[in-house]
C-alpha positions in Angstrom: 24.3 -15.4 -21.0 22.9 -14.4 -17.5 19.0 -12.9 -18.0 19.1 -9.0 -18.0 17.3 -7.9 -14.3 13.9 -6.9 -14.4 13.9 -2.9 -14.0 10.7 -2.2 -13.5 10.0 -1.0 -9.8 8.8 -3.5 -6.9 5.3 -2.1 -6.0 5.1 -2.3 -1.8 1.4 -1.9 -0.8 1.2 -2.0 3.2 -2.0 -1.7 5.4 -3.8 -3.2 7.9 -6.3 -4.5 5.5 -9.4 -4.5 8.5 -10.3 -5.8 5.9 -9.2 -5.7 2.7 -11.9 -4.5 0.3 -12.4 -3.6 -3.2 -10.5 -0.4 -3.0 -7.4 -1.6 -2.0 -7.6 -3.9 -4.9 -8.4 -1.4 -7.7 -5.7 1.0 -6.3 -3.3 -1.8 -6.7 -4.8 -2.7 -9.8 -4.2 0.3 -11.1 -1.1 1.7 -9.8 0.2 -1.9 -11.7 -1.2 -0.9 -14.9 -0.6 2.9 -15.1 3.1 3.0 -13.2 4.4 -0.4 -15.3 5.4 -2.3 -12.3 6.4 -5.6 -12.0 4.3 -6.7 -9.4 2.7 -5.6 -6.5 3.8 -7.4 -2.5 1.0 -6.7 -0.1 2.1 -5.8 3.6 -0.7 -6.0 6.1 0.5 -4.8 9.6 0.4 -6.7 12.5 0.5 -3.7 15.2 0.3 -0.1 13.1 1.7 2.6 15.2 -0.9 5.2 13.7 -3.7 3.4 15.4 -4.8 1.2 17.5 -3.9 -2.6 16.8 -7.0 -4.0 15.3 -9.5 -6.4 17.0 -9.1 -9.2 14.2 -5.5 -10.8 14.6 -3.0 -10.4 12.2 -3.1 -14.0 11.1 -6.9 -13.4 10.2 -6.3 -10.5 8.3 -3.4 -12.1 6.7 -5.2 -14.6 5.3 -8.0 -12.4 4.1 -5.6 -10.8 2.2 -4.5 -14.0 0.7 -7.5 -14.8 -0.5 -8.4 -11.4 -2.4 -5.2 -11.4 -4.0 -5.4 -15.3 -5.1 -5.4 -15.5 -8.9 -3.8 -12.8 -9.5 -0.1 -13.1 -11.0 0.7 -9.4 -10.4 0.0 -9.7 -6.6 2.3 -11.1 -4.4 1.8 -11.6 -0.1 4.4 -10.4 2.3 3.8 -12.0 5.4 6.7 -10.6 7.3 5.3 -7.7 9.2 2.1 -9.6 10.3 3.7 -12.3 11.7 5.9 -9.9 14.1 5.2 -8.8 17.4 6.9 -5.8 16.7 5.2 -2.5 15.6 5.1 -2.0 11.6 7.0 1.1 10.5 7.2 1.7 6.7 10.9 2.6 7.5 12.1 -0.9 8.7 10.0 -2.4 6.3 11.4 -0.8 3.4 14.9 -1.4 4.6 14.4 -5.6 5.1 13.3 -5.2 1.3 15.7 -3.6 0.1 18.5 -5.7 1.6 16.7 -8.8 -0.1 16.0 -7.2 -3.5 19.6 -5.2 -3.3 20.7 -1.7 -4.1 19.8 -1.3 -7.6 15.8 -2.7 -7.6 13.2 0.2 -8.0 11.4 0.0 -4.9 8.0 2.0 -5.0 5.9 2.7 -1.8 1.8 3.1 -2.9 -0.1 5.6 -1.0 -3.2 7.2 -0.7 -3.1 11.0 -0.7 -4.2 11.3 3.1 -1.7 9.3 3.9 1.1 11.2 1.6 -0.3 14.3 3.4 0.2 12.8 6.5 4.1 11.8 6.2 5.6 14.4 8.5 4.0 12.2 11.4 5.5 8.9 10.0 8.9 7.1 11.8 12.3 8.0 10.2 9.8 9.8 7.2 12.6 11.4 5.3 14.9 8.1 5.5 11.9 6.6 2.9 13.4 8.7 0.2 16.9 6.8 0.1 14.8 3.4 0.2 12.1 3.8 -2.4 10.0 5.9 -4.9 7.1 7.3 -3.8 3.5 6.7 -5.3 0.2 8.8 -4.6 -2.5 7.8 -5.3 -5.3 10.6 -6.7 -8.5 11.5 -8.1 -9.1 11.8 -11.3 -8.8 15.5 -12.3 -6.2 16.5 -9.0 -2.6 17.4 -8.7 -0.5 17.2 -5.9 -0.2 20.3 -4.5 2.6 21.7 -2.6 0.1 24.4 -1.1 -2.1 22.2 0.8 1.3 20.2 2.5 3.2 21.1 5.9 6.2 23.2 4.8 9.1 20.2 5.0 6.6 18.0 3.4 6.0 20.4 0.6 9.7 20.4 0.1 10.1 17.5 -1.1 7.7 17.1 -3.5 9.1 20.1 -5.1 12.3 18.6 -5.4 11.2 15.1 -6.3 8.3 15.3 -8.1 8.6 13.1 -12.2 5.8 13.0 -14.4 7.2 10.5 -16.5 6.2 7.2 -14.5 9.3 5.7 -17.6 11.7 7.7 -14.6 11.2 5.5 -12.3 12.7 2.5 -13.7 16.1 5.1 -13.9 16.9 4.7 -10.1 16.0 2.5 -7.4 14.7 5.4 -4.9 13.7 9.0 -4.4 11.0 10.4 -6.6 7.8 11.3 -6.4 4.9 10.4 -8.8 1.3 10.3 -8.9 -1.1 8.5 -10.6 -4.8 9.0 -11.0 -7.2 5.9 -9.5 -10.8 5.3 -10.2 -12.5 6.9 -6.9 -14.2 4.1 -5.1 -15.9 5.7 -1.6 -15.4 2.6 0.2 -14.1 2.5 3.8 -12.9 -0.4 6.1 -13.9 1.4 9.1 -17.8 1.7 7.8 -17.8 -2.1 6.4 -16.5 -2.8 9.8 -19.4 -0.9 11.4 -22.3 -2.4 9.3 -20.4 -6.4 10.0 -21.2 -5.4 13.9 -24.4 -4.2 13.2 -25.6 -7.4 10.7 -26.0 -5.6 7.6 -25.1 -6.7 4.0 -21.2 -5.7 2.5 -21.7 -7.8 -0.3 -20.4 -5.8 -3.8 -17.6 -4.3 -1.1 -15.2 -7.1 -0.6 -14.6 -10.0 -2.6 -16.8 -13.4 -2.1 -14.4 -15.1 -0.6 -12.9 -12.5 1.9 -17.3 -12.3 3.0 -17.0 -16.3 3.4 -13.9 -16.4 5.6 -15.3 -13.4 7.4 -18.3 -15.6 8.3 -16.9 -18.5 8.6 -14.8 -17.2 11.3 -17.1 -14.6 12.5 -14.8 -11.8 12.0 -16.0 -8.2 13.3 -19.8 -9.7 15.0 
């Protein structure tokens, strides 16, 4: 007898990692644990439309990423956008993965509340809905709230919004969920500031993401 397929959703964790720190890894840490995924693919960017393209290459940050996720089973590396010229949009992203994992997988986008909040201004953003769940990421203690959302935006999660994480596993795209992380204050854009400056990120990224970072004199 053929093995029953795995139902649990796909988690899709895209960035430009510059670079990755502790905080990316505990949201995906936790979104694993509290959301009952199967495993996590990372997605670092190779040219992000929302900002400029970073100063450390795509292959760099690649491989930084590879080395913070190493060890961990429920990680997995997606090195598809990165090694493209092409500019990164979540839409064509989530479309290449679900024609490899088919129609039926539960696909689930992780995002950080800014970013959630910031949809409206994202390619194609309503076309994400028929390709994958969506996953917000929150302090301990909030709620999404429709209030504090552009109208069309606000829509949505009144229509989509589960609070069972178990309804997930029930379709392979179109809710909305959110799930409480631990809140770590930790920013790439200040660890990227206090690299260029000489002072100390240890405690903020992994060891070995600080040793290929000064190995390769990343961000001096």
């Amino acid at each position: 007898m053929s093995e029953a397929p795995d139902r649990r959703p796909l988690g899709i964790l895209g960035g430009t990692f510059d670079p990755v720190h502790y905080g990316h890894l505990r949201l995906a840490e936790e979104a694993h644990d509290a959301l009952g995924l199967e495993r996590i693919l990372w997605l670092p960017a190779s040219r992000p439309p929302h900002r400029e393209t970073p100063a450390v290459s795509s292959g760099h940050r690649l491989e930084l990423v590879r080395l913070a996720i190493a060890g961990n089973p429920a990680f997995a590396l997606d090195d598809a956008e990165a090694r493209s010229a092409s500019q990164s949009y979540t839409v064509d992203s989530l479309t290449r993965l679900r024609a490899v994992h088919g129609a039926k997988k539960p696909l689930l986008l992780l995002l950080g509340a800014d970013a959630f909040a910031g949809l409206c201004g994202w390619h194609r953003w309503r076309e994400l809905f028929a390709l994958a769940h969506l996953a917000v990421a929150t302090r301990p203690g909030y709620a999404l709230d429709p209030g504090s959302l552009p109208p069309p935006l606000a829509d949505e999660l009144r229509k989509r919004l589960r609070t069972d994480a178990g309804d997930l596993e029930r379709s392979s795209a179109g809710s909305i969920v959110s799930f409480a992380i631990t809140a770590l204050d930790i920013s790439a854009t200040r660890i990227r500031e206090m690299l260029a400056s000489g002072g100390s990120v240890r405690y903020l990224l992994p060891d070995s993401v600080l040793d290929y970072i000064a190995e390769h004199r990343l961000y001096r």
